[in-house]
N, C-alpha and C positions, 0 to 999 in steps of 0.2 A: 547094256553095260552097267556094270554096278557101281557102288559110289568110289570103291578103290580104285577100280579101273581107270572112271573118269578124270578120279584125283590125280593118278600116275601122268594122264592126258592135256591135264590142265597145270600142274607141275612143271609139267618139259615145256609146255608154252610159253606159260608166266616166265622162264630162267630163258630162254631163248629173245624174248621180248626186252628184257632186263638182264641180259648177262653179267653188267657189271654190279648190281645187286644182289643176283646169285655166285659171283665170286667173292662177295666180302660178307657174306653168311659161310663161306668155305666150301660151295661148288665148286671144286676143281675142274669138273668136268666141262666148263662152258669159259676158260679161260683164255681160249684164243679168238673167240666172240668178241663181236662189238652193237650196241644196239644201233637201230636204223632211225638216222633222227627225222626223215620226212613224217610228215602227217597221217601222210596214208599207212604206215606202217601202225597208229596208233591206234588208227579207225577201224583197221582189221583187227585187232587185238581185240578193244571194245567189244566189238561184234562176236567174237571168238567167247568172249570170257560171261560176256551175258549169255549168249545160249548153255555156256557149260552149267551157269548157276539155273538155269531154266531147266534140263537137264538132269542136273544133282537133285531137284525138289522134287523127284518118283522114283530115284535110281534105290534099288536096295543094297543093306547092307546095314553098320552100325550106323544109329540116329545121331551120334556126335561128330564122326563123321563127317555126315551127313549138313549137319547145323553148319561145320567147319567151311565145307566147302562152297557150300551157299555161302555164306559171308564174304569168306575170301575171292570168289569170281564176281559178284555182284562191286565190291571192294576194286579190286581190279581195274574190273569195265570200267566203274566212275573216274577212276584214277586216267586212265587211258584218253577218255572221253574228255573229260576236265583239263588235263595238261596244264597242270598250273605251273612247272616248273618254265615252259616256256615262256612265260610270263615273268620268270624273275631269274635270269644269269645272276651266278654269284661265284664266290668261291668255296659254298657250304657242302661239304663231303654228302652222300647221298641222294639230295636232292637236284645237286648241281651235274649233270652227267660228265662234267670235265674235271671236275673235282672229283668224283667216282672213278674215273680212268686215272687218274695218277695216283690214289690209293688202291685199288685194285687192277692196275695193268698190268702188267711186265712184257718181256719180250716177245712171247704169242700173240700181242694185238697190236703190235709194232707193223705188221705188212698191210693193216688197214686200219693205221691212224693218220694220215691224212686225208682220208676220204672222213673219216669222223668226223674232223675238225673242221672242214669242210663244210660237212651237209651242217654243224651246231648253225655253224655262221649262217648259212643258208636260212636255216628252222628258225633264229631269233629273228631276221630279217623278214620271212615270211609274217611272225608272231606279228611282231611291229606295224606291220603294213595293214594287221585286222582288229587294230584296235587294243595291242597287247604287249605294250612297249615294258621293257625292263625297269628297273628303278637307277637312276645313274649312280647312287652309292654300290649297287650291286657288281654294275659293270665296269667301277673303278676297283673291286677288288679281286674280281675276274680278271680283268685283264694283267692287276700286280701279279694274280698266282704265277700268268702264263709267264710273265717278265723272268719271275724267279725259275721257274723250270727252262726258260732258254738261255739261262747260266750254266747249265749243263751240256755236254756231246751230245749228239744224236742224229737219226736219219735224216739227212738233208731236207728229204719228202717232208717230213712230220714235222721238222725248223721251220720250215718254212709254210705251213699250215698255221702251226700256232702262232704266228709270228701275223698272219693275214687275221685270224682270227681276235688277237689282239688288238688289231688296229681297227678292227670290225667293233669290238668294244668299245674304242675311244675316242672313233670319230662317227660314225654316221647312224650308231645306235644310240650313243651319249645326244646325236644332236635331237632326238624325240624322245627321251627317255621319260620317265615320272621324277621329279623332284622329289626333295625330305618333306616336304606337304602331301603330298599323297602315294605314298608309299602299300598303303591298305592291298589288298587283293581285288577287293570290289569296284576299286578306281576300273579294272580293265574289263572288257567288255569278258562276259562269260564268268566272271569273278564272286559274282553273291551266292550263284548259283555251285559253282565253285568252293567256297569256301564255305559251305552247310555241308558239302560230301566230304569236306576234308574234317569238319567236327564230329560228323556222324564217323567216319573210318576210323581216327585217333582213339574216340573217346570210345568206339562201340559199343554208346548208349545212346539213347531217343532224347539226347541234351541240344538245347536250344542254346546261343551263341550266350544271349542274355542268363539263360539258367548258367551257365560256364560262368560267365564274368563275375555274379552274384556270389558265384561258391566262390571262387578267388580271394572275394574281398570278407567273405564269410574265413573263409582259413587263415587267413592275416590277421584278423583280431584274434581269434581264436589262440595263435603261439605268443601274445604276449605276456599269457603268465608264464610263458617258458624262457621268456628273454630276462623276465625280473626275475624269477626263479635262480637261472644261470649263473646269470649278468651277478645276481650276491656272490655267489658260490666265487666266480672266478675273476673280480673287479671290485665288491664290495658294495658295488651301485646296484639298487633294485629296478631304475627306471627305460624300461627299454628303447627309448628314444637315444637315451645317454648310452649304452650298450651296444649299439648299434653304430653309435658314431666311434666310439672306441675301436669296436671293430675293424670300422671302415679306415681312420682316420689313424692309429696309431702304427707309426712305421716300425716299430719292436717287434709286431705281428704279423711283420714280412718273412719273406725267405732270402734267406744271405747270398744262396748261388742255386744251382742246378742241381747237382749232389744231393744237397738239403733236400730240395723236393724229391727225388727217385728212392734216395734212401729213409725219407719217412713213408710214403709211398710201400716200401718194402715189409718196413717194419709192421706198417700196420695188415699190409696181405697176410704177412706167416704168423700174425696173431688172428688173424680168422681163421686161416687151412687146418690152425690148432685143432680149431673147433669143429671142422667139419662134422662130423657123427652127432654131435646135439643137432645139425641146422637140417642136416638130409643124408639119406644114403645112396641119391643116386649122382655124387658129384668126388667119390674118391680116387685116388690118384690121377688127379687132374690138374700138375700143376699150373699155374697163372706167370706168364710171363710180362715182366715192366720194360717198356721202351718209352725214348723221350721222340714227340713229337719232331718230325722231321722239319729242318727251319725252316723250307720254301710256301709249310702250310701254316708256319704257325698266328701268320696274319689274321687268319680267319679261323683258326680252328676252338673248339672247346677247352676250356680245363682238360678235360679227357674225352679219350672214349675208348672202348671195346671191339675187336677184330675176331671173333669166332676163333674155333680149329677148323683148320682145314680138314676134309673128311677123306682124305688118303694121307692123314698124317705128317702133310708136306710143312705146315705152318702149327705153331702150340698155338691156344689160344691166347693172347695178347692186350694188356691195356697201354694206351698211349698218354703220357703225360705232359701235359704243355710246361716245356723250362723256359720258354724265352722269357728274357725281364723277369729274373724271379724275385727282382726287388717291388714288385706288382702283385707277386700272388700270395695268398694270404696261407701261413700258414696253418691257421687253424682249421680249415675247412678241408686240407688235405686228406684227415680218414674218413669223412663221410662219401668223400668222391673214391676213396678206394673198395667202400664197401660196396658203394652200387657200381661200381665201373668193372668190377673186378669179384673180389669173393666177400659176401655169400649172392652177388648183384647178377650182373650180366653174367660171369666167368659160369656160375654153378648154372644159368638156364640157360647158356646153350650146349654145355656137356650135359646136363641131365636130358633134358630133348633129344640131343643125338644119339647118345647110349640107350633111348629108347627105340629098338629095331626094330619093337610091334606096331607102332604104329605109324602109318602115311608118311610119305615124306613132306607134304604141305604142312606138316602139325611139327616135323623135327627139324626141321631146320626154320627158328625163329626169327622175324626179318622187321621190319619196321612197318610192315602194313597191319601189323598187328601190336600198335605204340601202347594202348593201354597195359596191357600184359605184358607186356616186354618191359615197359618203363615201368610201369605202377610196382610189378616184380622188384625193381632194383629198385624207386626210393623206398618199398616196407622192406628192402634189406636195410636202408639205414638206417629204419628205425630199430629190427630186430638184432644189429651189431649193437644199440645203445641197452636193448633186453637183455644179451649177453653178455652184458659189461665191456667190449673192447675197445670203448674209447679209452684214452690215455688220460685223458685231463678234462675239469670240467671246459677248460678253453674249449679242447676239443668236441664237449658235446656239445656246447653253443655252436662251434662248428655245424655239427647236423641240421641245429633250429636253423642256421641259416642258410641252410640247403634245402631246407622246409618250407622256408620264406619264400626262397626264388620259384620255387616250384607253382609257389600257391601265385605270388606276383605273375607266373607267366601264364594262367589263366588270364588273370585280367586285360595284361599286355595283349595276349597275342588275341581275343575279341576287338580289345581298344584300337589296333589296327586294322582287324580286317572287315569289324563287320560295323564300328562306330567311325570309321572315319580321322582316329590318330594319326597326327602325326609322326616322323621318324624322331623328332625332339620330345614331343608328350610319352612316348616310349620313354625313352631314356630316362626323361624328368620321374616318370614312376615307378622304374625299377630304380634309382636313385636313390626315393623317398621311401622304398617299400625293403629294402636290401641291404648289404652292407658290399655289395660289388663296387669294385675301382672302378676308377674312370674309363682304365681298357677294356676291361669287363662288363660293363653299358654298354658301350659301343657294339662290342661283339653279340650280347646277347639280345641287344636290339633288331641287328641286323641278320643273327640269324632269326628270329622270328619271322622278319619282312621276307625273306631267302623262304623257309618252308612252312606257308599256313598251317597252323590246325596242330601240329606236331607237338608243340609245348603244350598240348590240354593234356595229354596223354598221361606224364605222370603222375600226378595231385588224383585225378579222375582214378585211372587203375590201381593207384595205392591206397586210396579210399574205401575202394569195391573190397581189395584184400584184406584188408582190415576187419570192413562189416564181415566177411563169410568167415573171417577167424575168431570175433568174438560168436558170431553164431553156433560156430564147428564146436570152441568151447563151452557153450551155455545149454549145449544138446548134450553134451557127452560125460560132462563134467568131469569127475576123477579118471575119469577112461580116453581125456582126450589127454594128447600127447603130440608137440608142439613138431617136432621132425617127421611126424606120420603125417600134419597138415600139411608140411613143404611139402616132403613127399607126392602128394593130389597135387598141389599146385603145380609142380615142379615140373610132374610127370602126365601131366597134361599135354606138355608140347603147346605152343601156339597156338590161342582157343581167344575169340571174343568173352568179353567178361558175363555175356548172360549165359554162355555156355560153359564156362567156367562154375557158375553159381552152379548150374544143375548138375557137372559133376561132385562137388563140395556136396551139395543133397544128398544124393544116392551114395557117395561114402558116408555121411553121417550116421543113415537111415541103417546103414547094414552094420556099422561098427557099434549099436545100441545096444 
């Protein structure tokens, strides 16, 4: 079997295992799936996904490929194997699988969501019982989500699933749960071990928790000539302490309603889509659609996020923006979240990946096991919208610094929890001190940390790596390098770990000399 093959083989697995992650990448085709929360289903997967990586390192065919798919199945297995999600019920979209069921359900997984909701309760209970209890902030906003979705109609069977599973949350799971003391990953048995596979998957580099934390607190000093710099520009104050608090602190720099946020939001997308043909050519007539976060999530949910095209056309692709309390969200940070949520960010790599038909479907359709690339992709779009000129204002490009800031702080953060022993308050206390987020905005960004190890290294780390291979691509080619031919490589990679990544970026440099 050659390496396409096995890809084909280990594709339809990995989305059968996770249907509801290959439905919110836009697999249509696995949409009346649901995955199988017992153990054993996890244990076969493992097993399954390591021999394919066993497997793919003799299979012929292309070497990138090749490299891709090794990654990804070895990636996998640990994931399977590790099951850290069981360890931490929440209401966090992707990693929470009942949070993933109500963003990517609909009515084909209606005839077996009560056995879903079922077996979760079951699987936390099991978790719990080996040493691998929940965090009870988590499972108090778990069980809010479910509260909110049984304000709705629905099959008596499924009311009444969530409704057991609910209570499974608030009474006999909350009675062993982990406190805001120990919140970390490592608290629970299998956990250290755990949260090293989940740095190595994220960051897909040979980065050590401590080399992580170090760069964090290395990137944070690093933007304070950008805060003073700013900070003059649009306050008159050079000192980024004082700039920071401003930020945070000055209710002028809110949003007045809802509106405000969707239609600056807007504004700033069709001042990217302008630009499309400087950024890349393989993301045209593609447009980006803006929805406001649906209220029952918006407890837990991000600032934004990004929902793919669906690949029979059923869904555009979609960013979702959080309006609740828009007297909480900060106006000025609005276009850096558009540019990575949306265009030239998330929107342009997963229509460039998918419009690429040559290659694998493990590499086009982009997914979170592959966070460095994915993520690091969308924050050097926010820096590449500040190279384009599309911010608005200098407010607005402080905006970016401090999307820069959170990025570089969730390094730190998310080691400090999982692998030094933070608390759920020392969280808090230093995205506090390191950021200019609200008070609601701590809270959330705290607890989704605690909700998915490892996932916050991802950005800082893969916009880093893209960075170095773009001053490299330029310092090789000099007047012949041309900044929409590097998207392009990047773009049209498809989901590729970052050291495969570099040796694409190589072998274009080498032949465009």
């Amino acid at each position: 079997m050659n390496v396409r093959e096995l890809g084909v083989e280990f594709f339809e697995r990995l989305n059968r295992h996770d249907p509801l992650g290959a439905s919110l990448v836009g697999l249509t085709a696995y949409d009346a799936l649901l995955p199988d929360p017992h153990p054993s289903a996890d244990r076969d997967a493992a097993r399954h996904f390591r021999a394919t990586a066993r497997s793919a390192a003799s299979a012929s065919g292309d070497d990138i490929d090749r490299a891709v798919l090794r990654w990804m199945a070895d990636t996998a297995a640990d994931e399977a194997e590790h099951c850290l999600w069981e360890a931490n019920a929440s209401a966090m979209v992707i990693v929470s699988p009942q949070s993933s069921y109500f963003t990517a359900g609909g009515e084909q997984r209606l005839p077996g969501a009560a056995a879903f909701f079922d077996g979760l309760a079951d699987r936390y209970r099991d978790a719990s019982a080996r040493g691998r209890p929940s965090t009870r902030a988590g499972l108090a906003q778990a069980a809010a989500q479910l509260e909110g979705y049984l304000l709705r109609p629905g099959p008596a069977d499924v009311r009444a699933a969530m409704r057991s599973l609910a209570d499974c949350y608030t009474g006999e799971l909350s009675e062993v749960a982990r406190d805001d003391e120990h919140v970390g990953i490592s608290e629970v048995r299998g956990g250290e071990a755990g949260y090293r596979a989940a740095v190595a998957a994220h960051t897909t580099l040979p980065m050590t928790p401590r080399e992580v934390h170090d760069l964090g607190l290395e990137l944070l000093a690093d933007l304070e000539t950008q805060w003073s710099s700013l900070g003059r520009e649009a306050f008159g104050s050079s000192e980024p302490a004082a700039v920071r608090a401003r930020l945070r602190d000055d209710p002028a720099l809110r949003c007045a309603s809802a509106d405000e946020i969707l239609q600056t939001v807007a504004g700033a997308l069709k001042r990217a889509e302008a630009l499309t043909p400087e950024i890349t050519a393989l993301a045209a007539d593609a447009p980006c659609h803006v929805e406001a976060v649906p209220p029952e999530d918006a407890d837990s949910a991000p600032a934004g996020y990004y929902r793919p095209p669906a690949v029979d056309g059923s869904q555009p692709g979609t960013v979702f923006i959080l309006t609740a309390e828009p007297e909480q969200r900060s106006r000025f940070a609005l276009e850096a979240l558009t540019y990575h949520e949306a265009v030239p960010g998330h929107h342009f790599q997963a229509v460039a990946a998918q419009g690429r038909e040559s290659l694998p479907d493990f590499r086009r359709y982009v997914d979170t096991r592959l966070g460095a690339y994915v993520e690091g992709w969308a924050l050097y779009a926010e820096q590449l919208a500040d190279d384009l000129g599309l911010y608005s204002s200098p407010l607005a490009r402080l905006g970016r610094v401090s999307m820069a800031a959170l990025r570089a702080a969730r390094l730190v953060t998310d080691t400090g929890l999982h692998a030094f022993g933070w608390s759920r308050q020392q969280a808090g206390d230093f995205l506090r001190d390191s950021t200019v987020l609200s008070e609601r905005d701590v809270r959330q960004e705290a607890d989704r940390y605690i909700a998915w190890p490892g996932q916050a290294l991802a950005y800082s780390v893969g916009a880093r790596e893209i960075l170095r291979l773009r001053e490299t691509a330029r310092t090789a080619l000099g007047s012949r390098y041309r900044p929409a031919a590097f998207h392009d490589q990047v773009l049209g990679a498809g989901a590729v770990p970052m050291p495969v990544l570099s040796t694409i970026i190589d072998r274009w440099v080498t032949s465009a000399r």
